[in-house]
C-alpha positions as CSV (number, residue, x, y, z in Angstrom):
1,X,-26.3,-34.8,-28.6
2,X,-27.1,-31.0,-27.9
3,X,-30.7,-31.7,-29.5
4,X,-31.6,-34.3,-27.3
5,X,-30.0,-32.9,-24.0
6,X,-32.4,-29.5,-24.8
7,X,-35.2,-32.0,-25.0
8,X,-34.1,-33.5,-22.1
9,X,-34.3,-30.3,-20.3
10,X,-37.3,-28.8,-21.3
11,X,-39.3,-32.4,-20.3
12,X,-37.2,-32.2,-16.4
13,X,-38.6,-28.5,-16.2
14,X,-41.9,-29.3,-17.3
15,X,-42.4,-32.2,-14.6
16,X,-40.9,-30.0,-12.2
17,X,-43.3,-27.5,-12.7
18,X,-46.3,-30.3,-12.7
19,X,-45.0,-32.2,-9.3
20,X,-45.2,-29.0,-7.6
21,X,-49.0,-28.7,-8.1
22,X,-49.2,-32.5,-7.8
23,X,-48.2,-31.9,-4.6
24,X,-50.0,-28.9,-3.7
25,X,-53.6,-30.0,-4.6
26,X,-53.5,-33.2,-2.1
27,X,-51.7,-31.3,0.8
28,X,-54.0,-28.4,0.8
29,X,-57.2,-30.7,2.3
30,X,-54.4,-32.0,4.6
31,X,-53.9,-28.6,6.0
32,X,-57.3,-27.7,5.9
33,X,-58.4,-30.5,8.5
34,X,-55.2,-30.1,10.2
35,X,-56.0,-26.3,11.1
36,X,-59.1,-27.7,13.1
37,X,-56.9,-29.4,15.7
38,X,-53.7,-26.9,16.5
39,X,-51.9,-24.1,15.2
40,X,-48.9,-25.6,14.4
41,X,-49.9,-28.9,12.9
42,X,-51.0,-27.0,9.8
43,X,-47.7,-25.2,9.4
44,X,-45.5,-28.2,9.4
45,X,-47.7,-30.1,7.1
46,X,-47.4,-27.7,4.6
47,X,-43.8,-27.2,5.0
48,X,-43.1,-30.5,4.8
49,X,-45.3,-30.8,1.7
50,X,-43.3,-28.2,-0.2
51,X,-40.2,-29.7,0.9
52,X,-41.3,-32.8,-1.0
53,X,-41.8,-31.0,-4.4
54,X,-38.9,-28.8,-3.7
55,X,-36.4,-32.0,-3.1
56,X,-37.8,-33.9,-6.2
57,X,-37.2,-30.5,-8.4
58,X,-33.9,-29.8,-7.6
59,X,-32.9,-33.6,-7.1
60,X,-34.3,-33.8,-11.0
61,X,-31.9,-31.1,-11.8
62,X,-29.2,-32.9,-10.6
63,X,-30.1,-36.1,-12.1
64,X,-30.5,-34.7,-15.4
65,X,-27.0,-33.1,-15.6
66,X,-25.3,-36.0,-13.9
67,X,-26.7,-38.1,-16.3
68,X,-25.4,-36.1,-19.5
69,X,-22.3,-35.8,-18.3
70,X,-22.0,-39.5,-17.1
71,X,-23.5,-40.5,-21.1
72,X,-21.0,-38.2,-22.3
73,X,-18.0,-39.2,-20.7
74,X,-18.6,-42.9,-22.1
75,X,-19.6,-41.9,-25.8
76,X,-16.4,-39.7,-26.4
77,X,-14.1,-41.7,-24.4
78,X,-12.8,-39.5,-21.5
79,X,-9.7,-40.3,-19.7
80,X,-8.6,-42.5,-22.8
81,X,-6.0,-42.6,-25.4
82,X,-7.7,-40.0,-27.7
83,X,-10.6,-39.5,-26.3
84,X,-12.5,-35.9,-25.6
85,X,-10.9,-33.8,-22.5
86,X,-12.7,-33.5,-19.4
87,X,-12.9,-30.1,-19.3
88,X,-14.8,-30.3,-22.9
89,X,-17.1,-32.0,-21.7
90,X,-19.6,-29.8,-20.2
91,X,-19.9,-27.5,-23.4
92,X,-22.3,-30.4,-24.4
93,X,-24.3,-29.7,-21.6
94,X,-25.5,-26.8,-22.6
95,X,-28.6,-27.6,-24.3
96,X,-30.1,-28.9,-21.1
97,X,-30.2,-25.2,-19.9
98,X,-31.6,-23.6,-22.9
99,X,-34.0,-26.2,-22.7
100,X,-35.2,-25.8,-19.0
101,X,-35.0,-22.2,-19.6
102,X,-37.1,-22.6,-22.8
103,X,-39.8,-24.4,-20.7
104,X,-39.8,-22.0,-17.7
105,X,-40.2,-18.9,-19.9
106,X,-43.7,-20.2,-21.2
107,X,-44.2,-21.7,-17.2
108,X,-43.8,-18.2,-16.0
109,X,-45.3,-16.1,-18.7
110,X,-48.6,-18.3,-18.4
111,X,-48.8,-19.1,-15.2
112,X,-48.3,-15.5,-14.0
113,X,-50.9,-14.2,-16.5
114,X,-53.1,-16.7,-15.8
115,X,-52.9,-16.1,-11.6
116,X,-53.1,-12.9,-11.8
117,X,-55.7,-12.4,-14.1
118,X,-57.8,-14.9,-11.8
119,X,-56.7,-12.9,-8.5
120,X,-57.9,-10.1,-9.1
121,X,-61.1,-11.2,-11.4
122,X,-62.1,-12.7,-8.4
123,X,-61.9,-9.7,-5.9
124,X,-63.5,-7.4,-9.0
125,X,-66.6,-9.8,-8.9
126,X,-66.8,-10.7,-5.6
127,X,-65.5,-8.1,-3.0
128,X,-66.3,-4.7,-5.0
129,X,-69.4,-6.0,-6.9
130,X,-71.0,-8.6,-4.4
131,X,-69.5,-7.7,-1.3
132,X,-68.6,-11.5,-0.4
133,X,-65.6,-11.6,1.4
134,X,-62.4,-13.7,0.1
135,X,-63.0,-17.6,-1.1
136,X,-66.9,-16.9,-0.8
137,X,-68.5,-20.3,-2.2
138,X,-71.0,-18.0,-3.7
139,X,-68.6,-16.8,-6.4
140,X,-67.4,-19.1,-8.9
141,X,-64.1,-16.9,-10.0
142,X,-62.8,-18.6,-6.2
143,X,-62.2,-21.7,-8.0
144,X,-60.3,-19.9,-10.9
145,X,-57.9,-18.0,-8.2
146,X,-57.4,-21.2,-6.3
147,X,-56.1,-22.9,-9.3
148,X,-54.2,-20.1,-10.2
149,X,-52.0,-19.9,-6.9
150,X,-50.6,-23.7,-7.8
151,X,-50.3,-22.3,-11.8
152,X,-48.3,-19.6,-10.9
153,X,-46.4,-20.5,-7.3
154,X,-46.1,-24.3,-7.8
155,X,-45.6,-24.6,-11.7
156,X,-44.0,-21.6,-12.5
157,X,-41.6,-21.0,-9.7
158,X,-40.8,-24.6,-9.9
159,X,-39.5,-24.5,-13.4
160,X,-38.3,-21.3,-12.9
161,X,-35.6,-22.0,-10.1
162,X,-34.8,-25.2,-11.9
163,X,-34.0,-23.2,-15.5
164,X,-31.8,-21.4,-12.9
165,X,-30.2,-24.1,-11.1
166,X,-29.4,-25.7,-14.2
167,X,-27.6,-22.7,-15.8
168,X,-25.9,-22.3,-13.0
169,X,-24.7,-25.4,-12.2
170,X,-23.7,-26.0,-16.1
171,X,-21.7,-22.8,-16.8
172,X,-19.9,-23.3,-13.5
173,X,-19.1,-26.6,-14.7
174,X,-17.9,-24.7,-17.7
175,X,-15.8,-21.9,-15.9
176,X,-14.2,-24.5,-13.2
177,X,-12.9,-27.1,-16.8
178,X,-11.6,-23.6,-18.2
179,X,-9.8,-22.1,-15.6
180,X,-8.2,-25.6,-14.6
181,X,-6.9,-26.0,-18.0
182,X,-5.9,-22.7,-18.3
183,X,-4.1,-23.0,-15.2
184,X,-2.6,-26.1,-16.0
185,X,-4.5,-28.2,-13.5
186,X,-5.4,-31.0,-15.9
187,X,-5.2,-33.2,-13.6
188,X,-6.9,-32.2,-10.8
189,X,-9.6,-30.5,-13.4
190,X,-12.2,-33.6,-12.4
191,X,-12.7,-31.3,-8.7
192,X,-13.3,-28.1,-10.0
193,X,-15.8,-29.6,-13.1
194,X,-17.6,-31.7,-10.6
195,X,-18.0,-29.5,-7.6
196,X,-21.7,-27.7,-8.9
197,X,-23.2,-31.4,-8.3
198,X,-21.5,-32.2,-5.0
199,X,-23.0,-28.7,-3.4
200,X,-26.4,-28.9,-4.9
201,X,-26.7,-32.3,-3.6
202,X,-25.5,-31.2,-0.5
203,X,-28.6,-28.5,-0.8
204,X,-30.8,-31.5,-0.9
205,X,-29.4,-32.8,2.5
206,X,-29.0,-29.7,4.4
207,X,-32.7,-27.8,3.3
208,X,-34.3,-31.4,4.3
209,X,-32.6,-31.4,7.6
210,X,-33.8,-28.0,7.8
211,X,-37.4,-28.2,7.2
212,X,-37.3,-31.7,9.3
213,X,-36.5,-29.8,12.3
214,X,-39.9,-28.5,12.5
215,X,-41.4,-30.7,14.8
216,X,-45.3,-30.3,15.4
217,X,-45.6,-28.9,18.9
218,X,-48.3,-29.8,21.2
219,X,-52.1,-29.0,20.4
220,X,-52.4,-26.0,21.3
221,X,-54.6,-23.6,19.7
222,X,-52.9,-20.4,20.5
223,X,-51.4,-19.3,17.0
224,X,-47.9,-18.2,17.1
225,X,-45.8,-16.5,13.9
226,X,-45.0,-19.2,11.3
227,X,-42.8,-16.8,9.9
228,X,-40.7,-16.7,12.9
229,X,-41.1,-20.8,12.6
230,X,-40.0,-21.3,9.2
231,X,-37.0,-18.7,9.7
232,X,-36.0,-20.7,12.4
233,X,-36.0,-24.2,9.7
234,X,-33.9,-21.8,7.2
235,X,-31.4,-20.8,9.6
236,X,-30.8,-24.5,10.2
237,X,-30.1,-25.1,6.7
238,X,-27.8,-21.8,6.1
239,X,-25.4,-23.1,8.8
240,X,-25.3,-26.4,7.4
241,X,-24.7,-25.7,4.4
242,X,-21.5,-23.3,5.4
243,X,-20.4,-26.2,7.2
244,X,-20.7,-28.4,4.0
245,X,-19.3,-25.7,1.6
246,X,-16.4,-25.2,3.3
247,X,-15.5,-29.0,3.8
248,X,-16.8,-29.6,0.0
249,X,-14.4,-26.7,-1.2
250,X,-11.0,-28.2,1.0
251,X,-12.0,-32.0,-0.5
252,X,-12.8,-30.6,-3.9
253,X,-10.7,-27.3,-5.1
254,X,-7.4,-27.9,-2.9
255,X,-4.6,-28.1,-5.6
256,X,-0.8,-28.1,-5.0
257,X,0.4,-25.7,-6.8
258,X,-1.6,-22.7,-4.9
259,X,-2.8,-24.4,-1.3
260,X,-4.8,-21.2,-0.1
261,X,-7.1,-21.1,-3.4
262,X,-9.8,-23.3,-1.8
263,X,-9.8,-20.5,1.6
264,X,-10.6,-17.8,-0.9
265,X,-13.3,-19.7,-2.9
266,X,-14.6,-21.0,0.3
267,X,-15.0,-17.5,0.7
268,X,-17.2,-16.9,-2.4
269,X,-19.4,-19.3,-1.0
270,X,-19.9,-17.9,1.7
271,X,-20.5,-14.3,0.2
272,X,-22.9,-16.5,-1.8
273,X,-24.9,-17.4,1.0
274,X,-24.9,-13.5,3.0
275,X,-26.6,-12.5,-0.1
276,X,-29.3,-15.6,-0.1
277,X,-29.8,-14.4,3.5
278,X,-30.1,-10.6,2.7
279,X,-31.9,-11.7,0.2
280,X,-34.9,-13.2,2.5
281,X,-34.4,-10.5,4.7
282,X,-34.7,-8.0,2.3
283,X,-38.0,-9.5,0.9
284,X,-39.4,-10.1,4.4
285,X,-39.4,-6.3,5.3
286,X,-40.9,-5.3,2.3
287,X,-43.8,-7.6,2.5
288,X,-44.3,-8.9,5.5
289,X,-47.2,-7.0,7.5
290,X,-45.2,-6.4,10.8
291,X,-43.1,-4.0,9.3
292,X,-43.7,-0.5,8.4
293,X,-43.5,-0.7,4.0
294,X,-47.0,-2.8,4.6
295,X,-48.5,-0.7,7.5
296,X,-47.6,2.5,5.7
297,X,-49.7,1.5,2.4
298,X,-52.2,-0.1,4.5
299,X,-53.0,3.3,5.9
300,X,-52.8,4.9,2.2
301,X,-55.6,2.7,2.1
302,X,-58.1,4.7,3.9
303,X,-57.7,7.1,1.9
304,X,-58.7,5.8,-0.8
305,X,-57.5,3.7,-4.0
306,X,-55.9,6.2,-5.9
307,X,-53.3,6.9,-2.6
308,X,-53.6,3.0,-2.1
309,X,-52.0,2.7,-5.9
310,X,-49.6,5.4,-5.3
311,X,-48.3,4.5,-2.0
312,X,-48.0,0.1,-3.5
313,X,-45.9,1.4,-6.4
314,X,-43.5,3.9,-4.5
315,X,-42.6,0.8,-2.3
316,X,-42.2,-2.0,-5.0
317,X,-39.8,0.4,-7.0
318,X,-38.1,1.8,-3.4
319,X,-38.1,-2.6,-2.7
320,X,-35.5,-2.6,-6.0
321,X,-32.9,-0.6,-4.4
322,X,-31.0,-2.7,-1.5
323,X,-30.9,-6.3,-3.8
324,X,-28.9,-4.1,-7.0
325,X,-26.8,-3.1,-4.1
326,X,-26.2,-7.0,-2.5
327,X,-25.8,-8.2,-5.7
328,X,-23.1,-6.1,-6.8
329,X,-21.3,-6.4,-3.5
330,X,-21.7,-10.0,-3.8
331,X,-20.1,-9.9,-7.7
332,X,-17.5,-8.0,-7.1
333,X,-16.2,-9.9,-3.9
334,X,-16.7,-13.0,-5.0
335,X,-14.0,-11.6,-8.0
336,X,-11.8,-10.3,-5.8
337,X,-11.5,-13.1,-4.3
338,X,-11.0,-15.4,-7.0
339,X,-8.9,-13.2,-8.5
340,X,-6.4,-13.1,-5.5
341,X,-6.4,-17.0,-4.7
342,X,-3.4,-17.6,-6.5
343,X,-4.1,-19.2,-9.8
344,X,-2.5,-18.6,-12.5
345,X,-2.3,-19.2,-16.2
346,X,1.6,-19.5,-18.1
347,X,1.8,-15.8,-18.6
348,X,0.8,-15.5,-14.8
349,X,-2.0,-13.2,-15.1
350,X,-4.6,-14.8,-12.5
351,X,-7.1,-17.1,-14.2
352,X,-9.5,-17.5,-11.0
353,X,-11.9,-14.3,-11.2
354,X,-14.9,-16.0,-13.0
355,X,-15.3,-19.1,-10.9
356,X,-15.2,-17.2,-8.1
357,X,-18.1,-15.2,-8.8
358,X,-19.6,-18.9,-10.2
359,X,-19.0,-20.1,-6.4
360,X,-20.8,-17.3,-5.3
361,X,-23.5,-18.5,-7.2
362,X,-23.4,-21.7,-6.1
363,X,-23.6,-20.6,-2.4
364,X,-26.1,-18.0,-3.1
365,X,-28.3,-21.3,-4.4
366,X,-26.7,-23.8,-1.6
367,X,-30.1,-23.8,0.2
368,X,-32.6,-23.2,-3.2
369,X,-34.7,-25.9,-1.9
370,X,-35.8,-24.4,1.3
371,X,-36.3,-21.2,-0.8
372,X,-38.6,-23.3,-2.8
373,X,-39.9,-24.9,0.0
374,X,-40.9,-21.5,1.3
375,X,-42.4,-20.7,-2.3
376,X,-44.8,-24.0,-2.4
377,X,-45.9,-23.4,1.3
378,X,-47.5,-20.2,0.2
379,X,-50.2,-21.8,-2.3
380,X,-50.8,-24.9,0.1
381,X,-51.8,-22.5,2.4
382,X,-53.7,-20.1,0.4
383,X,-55.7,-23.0,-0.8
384,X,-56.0,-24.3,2.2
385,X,-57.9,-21.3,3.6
386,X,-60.4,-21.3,0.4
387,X,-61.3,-24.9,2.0
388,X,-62.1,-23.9,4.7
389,X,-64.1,-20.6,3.8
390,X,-65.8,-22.7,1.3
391,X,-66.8,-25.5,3.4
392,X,-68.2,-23.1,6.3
393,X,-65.9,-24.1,8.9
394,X,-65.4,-22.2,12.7
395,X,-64.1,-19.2,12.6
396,X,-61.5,-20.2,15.0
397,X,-60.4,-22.8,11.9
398,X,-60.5,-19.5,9.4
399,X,-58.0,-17.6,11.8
400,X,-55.7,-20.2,11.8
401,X,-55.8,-20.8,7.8
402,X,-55.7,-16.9,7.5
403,X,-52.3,-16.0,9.4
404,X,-51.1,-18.7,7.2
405,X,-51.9,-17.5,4.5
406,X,-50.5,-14.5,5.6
407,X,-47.0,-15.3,5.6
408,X,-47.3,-17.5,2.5
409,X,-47.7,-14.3,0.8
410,X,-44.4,-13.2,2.6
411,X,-42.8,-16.2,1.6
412,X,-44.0,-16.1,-1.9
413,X,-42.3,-13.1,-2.7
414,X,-39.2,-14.1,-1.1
415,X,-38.9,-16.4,-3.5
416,X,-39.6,-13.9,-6.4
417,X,-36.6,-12.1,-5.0
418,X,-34.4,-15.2,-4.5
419,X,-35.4,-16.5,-7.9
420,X,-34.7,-12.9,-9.7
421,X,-31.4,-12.5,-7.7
422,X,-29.9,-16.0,-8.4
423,X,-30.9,-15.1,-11.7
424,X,-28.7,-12.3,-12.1
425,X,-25.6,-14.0,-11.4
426,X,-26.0,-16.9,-13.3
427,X,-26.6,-14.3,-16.0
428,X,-23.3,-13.1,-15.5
429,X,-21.6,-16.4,-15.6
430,X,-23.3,-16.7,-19.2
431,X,-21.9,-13.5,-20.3
């Protein structure tokens, strides 16, 4: 069974990874035409377009998990005379992690090789050596850095936060059967095992709301910040999802015999999603171009290249610092706090540390598919400008596409920073 739920895994991360440039490629002409009549028709259409592949990722993750554990519960006879305990059962889940994760290691490796290697093969050719500007039709390495934003953005990040949703999900699964045995909860286990899949599906309502809630505005052609735009979507979804996670967490982890517990893992998941935010935050300042890390290597750059190196490298490692520092705030609150909500095991040392810090997880990835929506936006719109270069349009058009593309690299990296951070305590979970 193990076998054929790691194969089950690595084929759910590999479509994941293909839908999101299945998606990509046909909304990028979309966008393209779209830039000709407004400003803001553009930006939702590509939003909305990552949405898509972000919902069918995450909703395969779910799927795939619910699945297993549905299949498992009627092969080895749960809740019957004899049959395998509840809490057991998600140890057989574990394959499906190991296999997404096996699937998203080769997803990232080649597709970040392969973009990057394109990227800046393109720039070498074309900007140093020809002196065409950016997407030139004249220089065929465009094509090859086109295709290499859906490789790395689409494919790569898609399998990548799915490996991660998955482990997550699972080894809180783990942690909440565990610490209800231990606790002797056996009977209220079923909550605490099921409540990964009740808040990622919640993601799947509260990230669509979100992104929904960016309505196309009238046509007018003066261009306004889509970042500001699509922070505006995300905040949406962050205060829907407290909303849910709170009311999952009373429904789901209230037990007798300590009533407060659910406040303090409510709590966690709320911790959870302060980091998500910082998290976005954190990666915005660093990249984005109205603040001063961008500006400050942007003028190292009339310098020359060497300062231009110098000055990019300082900043990526000085960009390291604050998310070691959220992340370890976040892990050792979220413990505290499941430490101190009153479970206890028969010698009554407190048995709810761990799945504390697993809630945490779970709210740090209680909006993942906006994330990812914010991740697939950047390649739509990146490709979206190479149309339009490519095809000669107005440079009115071009404007449009490029401050676009602009925050699409913003948004791109959040999601490197989201993806690495959820990363890190899921790791922990598995430890």
């Amino acid at each position: 069974f193990t076998a054929g739920s790691f194969l089950l895994g690595a084929l759910c991360s590999g479509v994941a990874g293909y839908t999101g440039m299945w998606v990509s490629v046909r909304a990028n002409v979309r966008v393209s035409a779209a830039a000709r009549r407004s400003a803001r028709e553009p930006l939702v259409i590509a939003l909305r377009a990552g949405g898509f592949s972000a919902l069918l990722v995450v909703a395969m993750t779910m799927l795939g998990i619910s699945s297993l554990f549905a299949i498992c519960c009627l092969l080895f006879g749960v809740g019957t005379p004899g049959g395998l305990n509840m809490a057991d059962v998600s140890l057989l889940l574990v394959g499906y992690g190991f296999g997404a994760s096996f699937v998203a290691l080769f997803a990232q490796l080649g597709g970040g090789i392969y973009t990057k290697a394109a990227d800046v093969g393109a720039d070498l050719v074309g900007k140093l050596e020809a002196s065409l500007p950016e997407d030139d039709p004249r220089n065929p390495a465009t094509i090859a850095d086109l295709v290499g934003d859906n490789v790395g953005d689409c494919a790569a990040r898609g399998a990548d936060l799915f490996e991660s949703i998955a482990a997550e999900v699972i080894s809180a699964m783990i942690l909440g059967g565990t610490m209800a045995k231990k606790s002797g909860l056996e009977e209220s286990a079923a909550g605490f095992i099921l409540f990964p899949l009740v808040v990622h599906s919640m993601d799947l309502l509260v990230s669509a709301i979100g992104f929904m809630a960016i309505r196309p505005s009238s046509r007018s052609t003066r261009p306004e910040d889509p970042m500001e735009v699509i922070k505006k979507g995300y905040t949406v979804s962050v205060v829907l999802a407290v909303i849910g996670f709170v009311a999952a967490c009373r429904v789901m982890l209230y037990t007798d015999a300590a009533p407060g517990a659910w406040l303090n893992f409510a709590g966690c998941g709320l911790v959870g999603i302060a980091t998500a935010y910082a998290f976005v935050f954190i990666s915005q300042y660093y990249t984005d171009y109205k603040y001063s890390p961008v500006r400050r290597v942007a003028e190292a750059s009339t310098t020359g290249h060497g300062t231009n190196v110098i000055a990019g490298m300082a900043l990526g490692l000085e960009s390291t610092a604050m998310p070691v520092f959220v992340i370890s705030i976040a892990i050792i609150a979220s413990y505290w706090l499941g430490r101190t909500s009153g479970l206890v095991d028969e010698h009554g040392s407190p048995t709810g540390g761990l799945f504390g810090t697993a809630v945490a997880t779970m709210g740090m990835l209680s909006t993942a598919v906006y994330v990812l929506t914010m991740d697939i936006f950047g390649p739509i719109a990146d490709n979206a400008g190479g149309i339009v270069e490519m095809s000669q349009q107005p440079e009115e058009v071009r404007e449009v596409t490029d401050l676009l593309d602009a925050v699409g690299n913003t948004t791109k990296a959040t999601t490197k920073g989201f993806a690495i951070g959820s990363a890190a305590p899921a790791c922990f979970l598995l430890f």
